[in-house]
Each structure stands twice: as structure tokens, then as C-alpha cells.
C-alpha positions in Angstrom: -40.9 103.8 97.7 -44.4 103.1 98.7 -47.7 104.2 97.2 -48.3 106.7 100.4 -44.5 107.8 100.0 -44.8 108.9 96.6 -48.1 110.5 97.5 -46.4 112.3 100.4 -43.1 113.4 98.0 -45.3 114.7 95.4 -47.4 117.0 98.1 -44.2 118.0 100.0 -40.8 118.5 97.6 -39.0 118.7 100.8 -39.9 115.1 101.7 -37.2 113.7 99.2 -34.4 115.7 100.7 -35.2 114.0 104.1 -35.2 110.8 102.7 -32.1 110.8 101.1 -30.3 112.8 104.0 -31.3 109.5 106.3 -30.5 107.4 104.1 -26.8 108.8 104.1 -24.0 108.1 106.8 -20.9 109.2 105.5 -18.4 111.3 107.0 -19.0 115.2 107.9 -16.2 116.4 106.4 -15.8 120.0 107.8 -16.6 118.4 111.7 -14.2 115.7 111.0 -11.6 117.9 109.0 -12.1 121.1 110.1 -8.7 122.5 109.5 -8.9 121.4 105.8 -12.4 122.2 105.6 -11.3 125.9 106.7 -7.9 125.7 104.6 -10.1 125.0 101.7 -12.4 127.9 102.8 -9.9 130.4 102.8 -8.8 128.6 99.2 -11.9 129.7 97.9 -12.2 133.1 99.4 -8.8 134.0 98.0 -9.5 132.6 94.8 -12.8 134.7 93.8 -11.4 138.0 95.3 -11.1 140.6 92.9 -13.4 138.4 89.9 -16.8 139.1 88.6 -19.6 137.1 91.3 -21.2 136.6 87.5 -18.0 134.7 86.0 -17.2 133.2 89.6 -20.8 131.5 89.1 -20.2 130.7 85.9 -17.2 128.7 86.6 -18.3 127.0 89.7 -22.0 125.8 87.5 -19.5 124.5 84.4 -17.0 122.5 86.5 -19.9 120.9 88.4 -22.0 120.0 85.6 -18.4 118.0 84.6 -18.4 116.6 88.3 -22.1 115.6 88.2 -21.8 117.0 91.5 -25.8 117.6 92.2 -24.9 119.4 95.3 -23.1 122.2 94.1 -24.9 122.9 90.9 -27.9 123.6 93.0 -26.0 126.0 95.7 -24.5 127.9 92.4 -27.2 128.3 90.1 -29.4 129.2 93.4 -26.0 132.0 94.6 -25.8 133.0 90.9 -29.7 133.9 90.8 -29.9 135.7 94.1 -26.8 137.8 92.3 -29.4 138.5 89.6 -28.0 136.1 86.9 -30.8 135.3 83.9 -32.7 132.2 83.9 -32.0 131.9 80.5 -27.6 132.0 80.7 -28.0 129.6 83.5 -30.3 127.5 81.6 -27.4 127.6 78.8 -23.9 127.2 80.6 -24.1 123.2 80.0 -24.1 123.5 75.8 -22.5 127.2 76.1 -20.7 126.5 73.2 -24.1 125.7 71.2 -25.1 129.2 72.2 -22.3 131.6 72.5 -24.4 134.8 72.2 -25.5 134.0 75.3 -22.0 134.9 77.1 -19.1 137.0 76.8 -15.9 136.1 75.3 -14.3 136.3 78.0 -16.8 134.3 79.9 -16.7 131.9 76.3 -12.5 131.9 77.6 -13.1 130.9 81.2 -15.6 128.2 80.6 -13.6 126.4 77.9 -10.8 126.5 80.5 -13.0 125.2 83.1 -13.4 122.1 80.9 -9.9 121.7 80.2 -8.9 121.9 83.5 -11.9 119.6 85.2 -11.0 117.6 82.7 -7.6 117.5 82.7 -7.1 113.2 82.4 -9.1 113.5 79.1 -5.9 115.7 77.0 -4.7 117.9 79.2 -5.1 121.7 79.5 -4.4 122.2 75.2 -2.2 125.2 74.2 -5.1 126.9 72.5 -7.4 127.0 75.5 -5.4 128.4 77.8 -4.0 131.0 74.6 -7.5 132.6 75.1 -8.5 132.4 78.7 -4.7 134.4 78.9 -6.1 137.1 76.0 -8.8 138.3 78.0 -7.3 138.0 81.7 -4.4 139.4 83.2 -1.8 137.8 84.5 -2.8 137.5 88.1 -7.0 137.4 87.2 -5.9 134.6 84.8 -4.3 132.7 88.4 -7.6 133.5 90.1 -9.5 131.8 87.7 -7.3 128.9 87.7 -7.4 128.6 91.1 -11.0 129.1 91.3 -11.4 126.3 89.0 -9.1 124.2 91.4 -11.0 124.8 94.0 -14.9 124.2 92.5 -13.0 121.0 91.6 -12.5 120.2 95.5 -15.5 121.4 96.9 -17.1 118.9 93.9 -15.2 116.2 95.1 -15.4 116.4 99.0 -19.2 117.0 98.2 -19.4 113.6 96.2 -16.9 111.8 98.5 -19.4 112.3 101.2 -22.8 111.7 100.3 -24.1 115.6 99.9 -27.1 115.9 99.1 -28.7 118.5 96.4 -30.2 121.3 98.6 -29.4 120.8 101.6 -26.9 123.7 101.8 -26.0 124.5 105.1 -24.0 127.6 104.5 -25.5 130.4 107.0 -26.7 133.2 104.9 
């Protein structure tokens, strides 16, 4: 980047975004795909019915911290403020287990299952992680969480698979 392009980032945040978005020509997945892309959709919308937006942020912020998935770790953390989550649990969802007071058991349950699950290859989902996500949810919460988790995993991986770019969200509000 030039002198004058640096100069122009720095006054206009914005500027970066555009950059990288012409820089990218990879597929547009839900154009190209557009009954997957709703398939996955209604995936998602069945999957968070019935949880806590909170824990449904939660989830969605862990897994793509895993994913390095730039993308949908802004869209989250920016969807779990507007739902009036704290600057300071979202600041601490990466080292959660560093600071614990910061989040439920419960939510301590689902995040440790998040990791298992994003990160299956590594070991598996162990026997003990999955004991306590199913000691604080019910049967069929404990499915929606899994399935949430399932799907966060997608959306991280259609998002990286094609070139997304961190805040350019283009959901309508």
C-alpha cells in the first residue's frame, strides 16, 4: 500500500473494507447455492429457537474464534452487543476458562462444548464435556445447542471458503 493509501485508510476505516472486497473474486455462495444457502438458513433458525440470544451469541463468538473466521466474529460480537451483551464478557469469551466468573455455568458447559465439538479432529467430543453441557440442558435444549454449534461451524466455513470479508455483513436488518 502506498504512502497516500495508508494516509487515506487511516482517515477513512471504511477504506480497508473496500480494498479487500476488490481484491476478492470468489464465489457468492448464497447466489450460486441458493437452496443450500437457504437449507442452511432454516438450519440455523431451527437451531437457536427456544435458546437464550445471550448463549446463542456466545456460542457463535467461541466457535469462530476456533475458525479464525474474521467474518463472523465481527457479525456476532456486533448482534450480541445490539442484544445488550457487556463489553467486558465479550472481551472474555476467547480465555473464558481464565475467567469464569465472568459467565454462567451453564454458559462455562456450552462453550467447553463448543470447543470440543469445533474441534472435534483434535480428541473428539471427551465424555466429560459433554457430561456437563448434558447437566445443565435438557434433552432437546442440549440438541439445540449441538446443532447450533454445527451450524456456526458451517456458516464459518462457507465464510472462509469464500473470501468474506470482516464487516461487510450484508444481512438486511
Amino acid at each position: 500500500m502506498t504512502t497516500n493509501a495508508n494516509t487515506a485508510a487511516a482517515l477513512d476505516p471504511t477504506a480497508g473494507i473496500a480494498a479487500a472486497e476488490a481484491a476478492r473474486t470468489r464465489l457468492d455462495f448464497a447466489k450460486s447455492a441458493p437452496k443450500v444457502f437457504r437449507a442452511i438458513i432454516g438450519l440455523d433458525a431451527a437451531a437457536r429457537a427456544g435458546l437464550d440470544p445471550a448463549l446463542v451469541e456466545l456460542i457463535q463468538i467461541r466457535a469462530s474464534h476456533l475458525n479464525h473466521c474474521a467474518y463472523c466474529l465481527h457479525m456476532h460480537t456486533n448482534d450480541a452487543r445490539k442484544a445488550g451483551e457487556s463489553e467486558d464478557r465479550l472481551h472474555m469469551v476467547a480465555v473464558w476458562r481464565e475467567a469464569r466468573h465472568f459467565f454462567t455455568p451453564k454458559e462455562q458447559a456450552a462453550l467447553a462444548l463448543t470447543e470440543a465439538v469445533t474441534l472435534v479432529a483434535d480428541g473428539g467430543v471427551p465424555d466429560t464435556v459433554y457430561a456437563e453441557a448434558a447437566a445443565h440442558f435438557e434433552d432437546q435444549e442440549l440438541a439445540q445447542v449441538l446443532s447450533l454449534i454445527l451450524t456456526i461451524n458451517t456458516w464459518n466455513r462457507v465464510a472462509l471458503a469464500t473470501g468474506k470479508v470482516a464487516g461487510t455483513d450484508e444481512r438486511k436488518p
